[in-house]
N, C-alpha and C positions, 0 to 999 in steps of 0.2 A: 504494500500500500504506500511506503512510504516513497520507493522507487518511483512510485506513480506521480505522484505529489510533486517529486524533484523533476521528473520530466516532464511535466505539463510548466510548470514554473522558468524550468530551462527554454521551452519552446514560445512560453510568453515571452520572455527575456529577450530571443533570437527575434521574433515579431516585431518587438518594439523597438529594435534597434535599427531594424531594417528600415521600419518606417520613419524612422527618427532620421536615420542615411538617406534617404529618400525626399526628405523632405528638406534636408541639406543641399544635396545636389543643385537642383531648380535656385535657392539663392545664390551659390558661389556662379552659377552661372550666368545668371541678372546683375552682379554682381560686375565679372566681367566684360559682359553689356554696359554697362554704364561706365565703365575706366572705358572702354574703344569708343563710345559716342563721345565721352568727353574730346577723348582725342581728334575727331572726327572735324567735332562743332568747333574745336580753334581754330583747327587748321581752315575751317570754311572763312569764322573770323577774320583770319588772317591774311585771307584772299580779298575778302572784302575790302579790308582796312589797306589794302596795299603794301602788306606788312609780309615783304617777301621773306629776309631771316628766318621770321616766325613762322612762317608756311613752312618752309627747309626744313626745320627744326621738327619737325611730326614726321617727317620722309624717315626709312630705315636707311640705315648705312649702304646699304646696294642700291640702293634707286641714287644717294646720296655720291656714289663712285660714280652711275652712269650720268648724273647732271653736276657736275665739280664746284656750282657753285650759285646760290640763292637767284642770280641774272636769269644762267640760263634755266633752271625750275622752273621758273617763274613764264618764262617765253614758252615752255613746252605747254604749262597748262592754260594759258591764252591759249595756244593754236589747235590744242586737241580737246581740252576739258573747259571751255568756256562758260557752260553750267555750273561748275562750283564757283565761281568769279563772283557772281550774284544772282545766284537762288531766290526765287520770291517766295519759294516754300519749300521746307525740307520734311522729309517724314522715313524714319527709322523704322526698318523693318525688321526680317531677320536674322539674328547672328546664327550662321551656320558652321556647320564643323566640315570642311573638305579634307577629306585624308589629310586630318592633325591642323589642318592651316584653318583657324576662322576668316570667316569671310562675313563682314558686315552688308547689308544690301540697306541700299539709302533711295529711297525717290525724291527725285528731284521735279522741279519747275523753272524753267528761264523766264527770264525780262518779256518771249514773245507767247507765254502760256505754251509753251512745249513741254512735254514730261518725260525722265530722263530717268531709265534705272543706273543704278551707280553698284559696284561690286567693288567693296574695299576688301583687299588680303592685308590682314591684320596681322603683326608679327609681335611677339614677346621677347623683350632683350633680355639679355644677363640679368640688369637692374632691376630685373618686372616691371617695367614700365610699354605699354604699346607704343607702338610707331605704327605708320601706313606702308607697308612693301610693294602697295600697288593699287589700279583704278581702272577697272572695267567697266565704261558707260556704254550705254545702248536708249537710242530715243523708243519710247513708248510707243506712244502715239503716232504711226509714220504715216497714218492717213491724211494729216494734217498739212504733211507738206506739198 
């Protein structure tokens, strides 16, 4: 009887930890949803505000070799990414897991009502701090044009 007693208690035990893990998970990962939009929303900032450095500054170290220096970043995303420059509306969707690599997905809006999905590859440094490794846009809406 008493064997019984111990295993019914052990198996609560297991149950409740599980769930308790469980319901873990979901925050650490909302969690790092909200450290990558942080990163996200400056670096938009920082477009806005003309504030090239600061933009750099959110780039990882490899996107950081292939543009050597705040000028040229700055002239790449003018010419390919002109949506992030000034958004009239941003909207965060979901953070995914790509084989290990998170991938932030952003909707966008430009200055002429165009909407834009955005695929940020989100990278974690040494420091744990995110960077941006990269930016996959694709317009939405191509009926419009």
């Amino acid at each position: 009887m008493m064997f019984k007693h111990l295993m019914l208690g052990l198996l609560a035990f297991f149950l409740i930890s599980e769930l308790t893990w469980a319901e873990d998970k979901p925050t650490e990962e909302s969690q790092v949803k909200e450290k990558i939009i942080a990163v996200i929303d400056a670096q938009l900032e920082a477009f806005q505000s003309g504030d090239a450095e600061k933009a750099y500054s959110f780039a990882t170290p490899g996107i950081q070799r292939q543009f050597p220096n705040s000028s040229i970043f700055m002239q790449m995303v003018m010419n390919g990414y002109n949506v992030l420059r000034q958004p009239t509306q941003v909207e965060y969707r979901d953070l995914r897991d790509h084989f290990g690599v998170k991938v932030q997905l952003v909707q966008l809006t430009d200055l002429n009502g165009f909407t834009f999905q955005a695929f940020y590859q989100m990278e974690q440094q040494n420091s744990g701090e995110w960077r941006i490794g990269g930016c996959m846009i694709q317009q939405v809406d191509q009926d419009k044009i």
